[in-house]
VMD Tcl script that builds the backbone (N, CA, C; Angstrom):
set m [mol new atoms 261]
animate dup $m
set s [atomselect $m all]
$s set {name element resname resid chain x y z} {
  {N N UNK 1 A -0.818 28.843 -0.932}
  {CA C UNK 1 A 0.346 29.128 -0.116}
  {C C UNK 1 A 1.238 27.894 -0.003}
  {N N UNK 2 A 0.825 26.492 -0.180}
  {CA C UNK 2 A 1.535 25.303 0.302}
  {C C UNK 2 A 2.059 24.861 -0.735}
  {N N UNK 3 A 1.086 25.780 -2.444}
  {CA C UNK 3 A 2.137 25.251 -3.273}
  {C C UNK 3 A 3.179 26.359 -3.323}
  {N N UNK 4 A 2.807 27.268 -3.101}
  {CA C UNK 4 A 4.534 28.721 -3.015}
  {C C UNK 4 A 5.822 27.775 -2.186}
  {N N UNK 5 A 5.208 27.298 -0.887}
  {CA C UNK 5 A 6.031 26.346 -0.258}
  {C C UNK 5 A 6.439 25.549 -0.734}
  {N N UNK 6 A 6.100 24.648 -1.656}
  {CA C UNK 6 A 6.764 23.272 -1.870}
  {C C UNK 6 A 7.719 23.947 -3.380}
  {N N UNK 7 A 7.071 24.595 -3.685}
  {CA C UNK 7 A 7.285 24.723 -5.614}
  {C C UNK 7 A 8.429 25.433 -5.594}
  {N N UNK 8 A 8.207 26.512 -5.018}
  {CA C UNK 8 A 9.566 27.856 -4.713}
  {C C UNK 8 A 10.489 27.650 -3.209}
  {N N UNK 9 A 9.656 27.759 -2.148}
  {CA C UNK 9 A 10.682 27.969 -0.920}
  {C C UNK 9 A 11.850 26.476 -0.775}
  {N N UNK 10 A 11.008 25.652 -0.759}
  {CA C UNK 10 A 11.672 24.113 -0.329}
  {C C UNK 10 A 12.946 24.053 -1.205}
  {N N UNK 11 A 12.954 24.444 -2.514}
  {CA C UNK 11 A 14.115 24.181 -3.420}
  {C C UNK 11 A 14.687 25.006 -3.423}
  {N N UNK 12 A 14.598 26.183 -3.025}
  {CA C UNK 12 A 15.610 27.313 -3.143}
  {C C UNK 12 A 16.484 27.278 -1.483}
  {N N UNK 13 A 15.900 26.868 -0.804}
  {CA C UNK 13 A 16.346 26.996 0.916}
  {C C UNK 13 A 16.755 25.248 1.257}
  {N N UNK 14 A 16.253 24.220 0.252}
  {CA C UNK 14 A 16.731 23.347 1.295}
  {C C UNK 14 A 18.217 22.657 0.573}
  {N N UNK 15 A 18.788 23.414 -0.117}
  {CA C UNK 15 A 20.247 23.404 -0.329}
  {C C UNK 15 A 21.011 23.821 0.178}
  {N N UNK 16 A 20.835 25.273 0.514}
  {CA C UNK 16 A 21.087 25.959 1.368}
  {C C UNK 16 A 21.798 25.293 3.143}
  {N N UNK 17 A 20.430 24.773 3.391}
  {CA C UNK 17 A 19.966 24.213 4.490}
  {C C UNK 17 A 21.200 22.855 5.159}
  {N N UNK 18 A 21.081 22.032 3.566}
  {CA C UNK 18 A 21.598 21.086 4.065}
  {C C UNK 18 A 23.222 21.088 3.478}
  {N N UNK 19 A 23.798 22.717 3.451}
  {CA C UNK 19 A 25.260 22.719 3.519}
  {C C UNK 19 A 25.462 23.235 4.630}
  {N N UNK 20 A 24.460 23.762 4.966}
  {CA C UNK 20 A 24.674 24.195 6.769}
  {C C UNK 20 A 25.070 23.295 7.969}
  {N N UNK 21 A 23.860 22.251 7.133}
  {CA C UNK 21 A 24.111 20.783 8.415}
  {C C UNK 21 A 25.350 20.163 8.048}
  {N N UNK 22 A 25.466 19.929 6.958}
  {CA C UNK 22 A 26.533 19.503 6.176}
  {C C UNK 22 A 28.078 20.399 7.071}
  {N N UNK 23 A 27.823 21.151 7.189}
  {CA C UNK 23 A 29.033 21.943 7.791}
  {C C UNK 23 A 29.407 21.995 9.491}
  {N N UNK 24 A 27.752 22.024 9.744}
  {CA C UNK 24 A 28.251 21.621 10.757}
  {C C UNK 24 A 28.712 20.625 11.630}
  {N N UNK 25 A 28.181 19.212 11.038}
  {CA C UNK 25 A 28.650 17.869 10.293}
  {C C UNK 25 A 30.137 18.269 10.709}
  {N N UNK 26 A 30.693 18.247 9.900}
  {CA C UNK 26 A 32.326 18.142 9.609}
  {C C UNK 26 A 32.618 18.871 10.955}
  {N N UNK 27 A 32.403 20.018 11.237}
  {CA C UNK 27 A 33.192 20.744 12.425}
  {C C UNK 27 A 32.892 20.073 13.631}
  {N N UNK 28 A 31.971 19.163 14.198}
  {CA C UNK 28 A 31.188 18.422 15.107}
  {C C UNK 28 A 32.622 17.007 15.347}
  {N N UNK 29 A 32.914 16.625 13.708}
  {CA C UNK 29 A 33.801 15.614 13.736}
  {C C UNK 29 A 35.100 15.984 13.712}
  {N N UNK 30 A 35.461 16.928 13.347}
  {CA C UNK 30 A 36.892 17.695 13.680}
  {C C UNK 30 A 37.407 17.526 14.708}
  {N N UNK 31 A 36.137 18.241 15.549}
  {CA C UNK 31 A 36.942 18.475 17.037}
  {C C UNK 31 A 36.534 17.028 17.746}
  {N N UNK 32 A 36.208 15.976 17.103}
  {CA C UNK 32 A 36.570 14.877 17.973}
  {C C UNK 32 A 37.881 14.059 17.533}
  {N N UNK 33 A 38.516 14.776 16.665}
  {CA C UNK 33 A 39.456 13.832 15.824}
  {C C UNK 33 A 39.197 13.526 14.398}
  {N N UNK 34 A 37.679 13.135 14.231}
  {CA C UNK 34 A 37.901 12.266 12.657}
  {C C UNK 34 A 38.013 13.466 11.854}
  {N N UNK 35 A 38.241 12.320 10.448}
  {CA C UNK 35 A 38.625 13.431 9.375}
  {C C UNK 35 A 37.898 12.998 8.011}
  {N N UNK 36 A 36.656 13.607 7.104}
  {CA C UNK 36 A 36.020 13.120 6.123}
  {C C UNK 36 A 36.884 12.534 5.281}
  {N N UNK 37 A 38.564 12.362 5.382}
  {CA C UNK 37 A 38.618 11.070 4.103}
  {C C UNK 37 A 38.939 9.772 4.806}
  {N N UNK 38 A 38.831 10.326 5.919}
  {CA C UNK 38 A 38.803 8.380 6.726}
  {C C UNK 38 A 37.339 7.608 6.370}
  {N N UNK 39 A 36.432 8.183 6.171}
  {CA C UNK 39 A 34.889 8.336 5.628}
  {C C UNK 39 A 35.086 6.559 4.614}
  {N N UNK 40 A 34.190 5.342 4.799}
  {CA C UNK 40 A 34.231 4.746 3.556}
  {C C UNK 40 A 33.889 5.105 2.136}
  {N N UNK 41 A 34.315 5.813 1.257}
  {CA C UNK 41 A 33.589 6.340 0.102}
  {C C UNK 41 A 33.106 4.752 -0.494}
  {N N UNK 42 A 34.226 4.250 -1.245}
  {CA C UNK 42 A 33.641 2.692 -1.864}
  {C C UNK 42 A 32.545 2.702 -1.514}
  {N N UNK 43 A 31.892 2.162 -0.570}
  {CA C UNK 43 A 31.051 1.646 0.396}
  {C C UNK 43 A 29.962 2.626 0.041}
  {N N UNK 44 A 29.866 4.022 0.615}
  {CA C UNK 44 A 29.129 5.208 0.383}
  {C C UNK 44 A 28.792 4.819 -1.044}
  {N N UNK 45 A 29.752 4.667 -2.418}
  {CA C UNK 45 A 29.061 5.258 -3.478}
  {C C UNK 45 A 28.420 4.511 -3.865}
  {N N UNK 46 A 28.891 2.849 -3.157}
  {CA C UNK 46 A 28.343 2.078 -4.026}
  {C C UNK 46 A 26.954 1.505 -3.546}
  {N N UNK 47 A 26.906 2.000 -2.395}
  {CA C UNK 47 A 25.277 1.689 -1.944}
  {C C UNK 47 A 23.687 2.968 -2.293}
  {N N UNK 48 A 24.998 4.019 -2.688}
  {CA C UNK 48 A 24.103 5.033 -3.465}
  {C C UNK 48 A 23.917 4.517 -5.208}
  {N N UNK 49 A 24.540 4.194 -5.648}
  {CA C UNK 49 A 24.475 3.459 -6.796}
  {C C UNK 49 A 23.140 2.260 -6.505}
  {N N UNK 50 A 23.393 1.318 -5.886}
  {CA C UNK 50 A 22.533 0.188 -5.622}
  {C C UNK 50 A 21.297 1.267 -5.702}
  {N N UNK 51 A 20.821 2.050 -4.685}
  {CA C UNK 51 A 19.890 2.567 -4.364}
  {C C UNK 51 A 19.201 3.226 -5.759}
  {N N UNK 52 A 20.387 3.853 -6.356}
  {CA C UNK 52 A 19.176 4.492 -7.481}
  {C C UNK 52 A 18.987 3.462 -8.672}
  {N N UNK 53 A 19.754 2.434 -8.923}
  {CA C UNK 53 A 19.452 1.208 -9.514}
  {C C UNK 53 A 17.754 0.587 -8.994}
  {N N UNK 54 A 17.786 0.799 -7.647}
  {CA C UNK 54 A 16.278 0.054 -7.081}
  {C C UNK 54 A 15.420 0.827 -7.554}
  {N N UNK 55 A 15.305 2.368 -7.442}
  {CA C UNK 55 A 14.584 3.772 -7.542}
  {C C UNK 55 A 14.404 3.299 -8.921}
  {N N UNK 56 A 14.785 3.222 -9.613}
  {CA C UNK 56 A 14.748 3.314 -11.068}
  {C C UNK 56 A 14.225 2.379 -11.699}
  {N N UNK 57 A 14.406 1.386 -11.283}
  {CA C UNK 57 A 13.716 0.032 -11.322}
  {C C UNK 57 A 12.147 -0.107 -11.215}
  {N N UNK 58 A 11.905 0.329 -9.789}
  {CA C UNK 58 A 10.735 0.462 -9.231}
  {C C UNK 58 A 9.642 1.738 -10.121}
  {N N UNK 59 A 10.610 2.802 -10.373}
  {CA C UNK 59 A 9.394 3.619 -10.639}
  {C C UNK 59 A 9.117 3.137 -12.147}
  {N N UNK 60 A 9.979 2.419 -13.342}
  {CA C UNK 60 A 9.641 1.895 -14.212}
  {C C UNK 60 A 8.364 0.801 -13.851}
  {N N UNK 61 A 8.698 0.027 -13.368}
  {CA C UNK 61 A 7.988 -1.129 -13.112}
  {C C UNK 61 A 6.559 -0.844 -12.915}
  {N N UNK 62 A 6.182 -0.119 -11.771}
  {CA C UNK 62 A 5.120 0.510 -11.341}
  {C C UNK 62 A 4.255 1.449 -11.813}
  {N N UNK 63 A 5.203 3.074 -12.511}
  {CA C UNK 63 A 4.654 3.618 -13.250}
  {C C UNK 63 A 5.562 3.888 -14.323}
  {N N UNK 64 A 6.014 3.261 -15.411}
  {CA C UNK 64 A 6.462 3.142 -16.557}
  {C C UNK 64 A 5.033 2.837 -17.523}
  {N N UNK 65 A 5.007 3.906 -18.559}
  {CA C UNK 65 A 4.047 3.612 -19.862}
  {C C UNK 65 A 4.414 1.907 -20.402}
  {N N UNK 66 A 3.560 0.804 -20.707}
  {CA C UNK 66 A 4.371 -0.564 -20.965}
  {C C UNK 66 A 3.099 -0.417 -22.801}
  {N N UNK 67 A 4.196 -0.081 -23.369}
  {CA C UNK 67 A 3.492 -0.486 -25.053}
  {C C UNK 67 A 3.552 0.830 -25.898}
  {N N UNK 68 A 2.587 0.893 -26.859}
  {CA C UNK 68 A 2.001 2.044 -27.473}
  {C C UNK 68 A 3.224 3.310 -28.342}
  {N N UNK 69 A 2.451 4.148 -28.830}
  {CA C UNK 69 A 3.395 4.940 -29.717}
  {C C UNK 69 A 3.335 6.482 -28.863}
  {N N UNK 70 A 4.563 6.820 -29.111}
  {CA C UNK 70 A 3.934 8.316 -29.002}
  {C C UNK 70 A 3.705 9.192 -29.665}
  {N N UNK 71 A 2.954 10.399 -29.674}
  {CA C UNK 71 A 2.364 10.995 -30.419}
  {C C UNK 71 A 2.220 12.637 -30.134}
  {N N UNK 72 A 3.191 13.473 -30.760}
  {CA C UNK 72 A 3.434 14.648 -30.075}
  {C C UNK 72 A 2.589 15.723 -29.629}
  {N N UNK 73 A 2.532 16.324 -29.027}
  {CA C UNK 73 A 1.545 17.518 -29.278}
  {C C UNK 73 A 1.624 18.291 -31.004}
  {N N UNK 74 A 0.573 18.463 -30.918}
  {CA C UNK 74 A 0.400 19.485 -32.507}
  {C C UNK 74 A -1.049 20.395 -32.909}
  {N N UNK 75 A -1.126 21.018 -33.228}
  {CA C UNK 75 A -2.195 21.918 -33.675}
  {C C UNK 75 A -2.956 21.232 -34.829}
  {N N UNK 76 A -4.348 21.422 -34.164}
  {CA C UNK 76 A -5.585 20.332 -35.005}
  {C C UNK 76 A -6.539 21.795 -35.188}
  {N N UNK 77 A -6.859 22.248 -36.273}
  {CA C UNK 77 A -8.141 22.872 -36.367}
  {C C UNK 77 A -7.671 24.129 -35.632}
  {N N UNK 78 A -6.237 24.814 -35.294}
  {CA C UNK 78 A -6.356 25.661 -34.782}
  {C C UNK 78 A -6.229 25.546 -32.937}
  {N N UNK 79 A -6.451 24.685 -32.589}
  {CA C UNK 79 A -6.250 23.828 -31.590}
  {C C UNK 79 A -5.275 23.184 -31.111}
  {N N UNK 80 A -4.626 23.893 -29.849}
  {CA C UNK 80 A -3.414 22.883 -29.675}
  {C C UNK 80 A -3.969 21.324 -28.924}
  {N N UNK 81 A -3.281 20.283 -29.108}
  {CA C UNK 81 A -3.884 18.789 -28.839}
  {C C UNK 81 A -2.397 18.607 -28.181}
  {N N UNK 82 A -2.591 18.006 -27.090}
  {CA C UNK 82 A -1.431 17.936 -26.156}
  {C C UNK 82 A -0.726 16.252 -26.905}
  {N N UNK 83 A 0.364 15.704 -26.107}
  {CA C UNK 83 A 1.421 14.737 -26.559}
  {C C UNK 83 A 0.374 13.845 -25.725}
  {N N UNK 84 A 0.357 12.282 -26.105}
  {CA C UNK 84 A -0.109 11.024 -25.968}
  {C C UNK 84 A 0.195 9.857 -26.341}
  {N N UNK 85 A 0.549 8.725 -25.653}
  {CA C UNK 85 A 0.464 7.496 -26.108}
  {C C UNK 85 A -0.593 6.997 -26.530}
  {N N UNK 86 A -0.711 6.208 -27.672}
  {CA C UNK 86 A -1.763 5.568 -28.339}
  {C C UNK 86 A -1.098 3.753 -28.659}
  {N N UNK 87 A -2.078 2.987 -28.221}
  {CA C UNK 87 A -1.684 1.600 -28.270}
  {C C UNK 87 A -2.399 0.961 -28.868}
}
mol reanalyze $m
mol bondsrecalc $m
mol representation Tube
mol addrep $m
């Protein structure tokens, strides 16, 4: 059941979800005055940039394959033999 939850419900509903907040977001700031292009974008994109620069970094570093060849899946004997690095 918790993988139906994570695998199917979470991705189909939490887009959904977060144009809702997202909406209600904006109407929350309306009626106080502001207006989303007073918003810093620069600033916004470029610290989302930084961020997936780190993300990307990190998950190489940590779990990035470091060497070796790869080697596709293929049928041995009738047998499928899945894809592998070999070093």
């Amino acid at each position: 059941m918790l993988r139906f939850v994570f695998s199917v419900l979470v991705p189909l509903l939490l887009p959904t979800a977060l144009w809702f907040a997202w909406a209600m977001a904006v109407r929350r700031a309306e009626a106080r005055g502001a207006r989303w292009q007073d918003a810093p974008w620069g600033w916004l994109a470029g610290s989302g940039v930084v961020l997936a620069a780190v993300l990307l970094y990190f998950l190489e570093v940590h779990y990035g394959e470091s060497g070796g060849r790869y080697v596709p899946s293929q049928y041995i004997d009738g047998k499928l033999v899945p894809g592998r690095f070999e070093r």
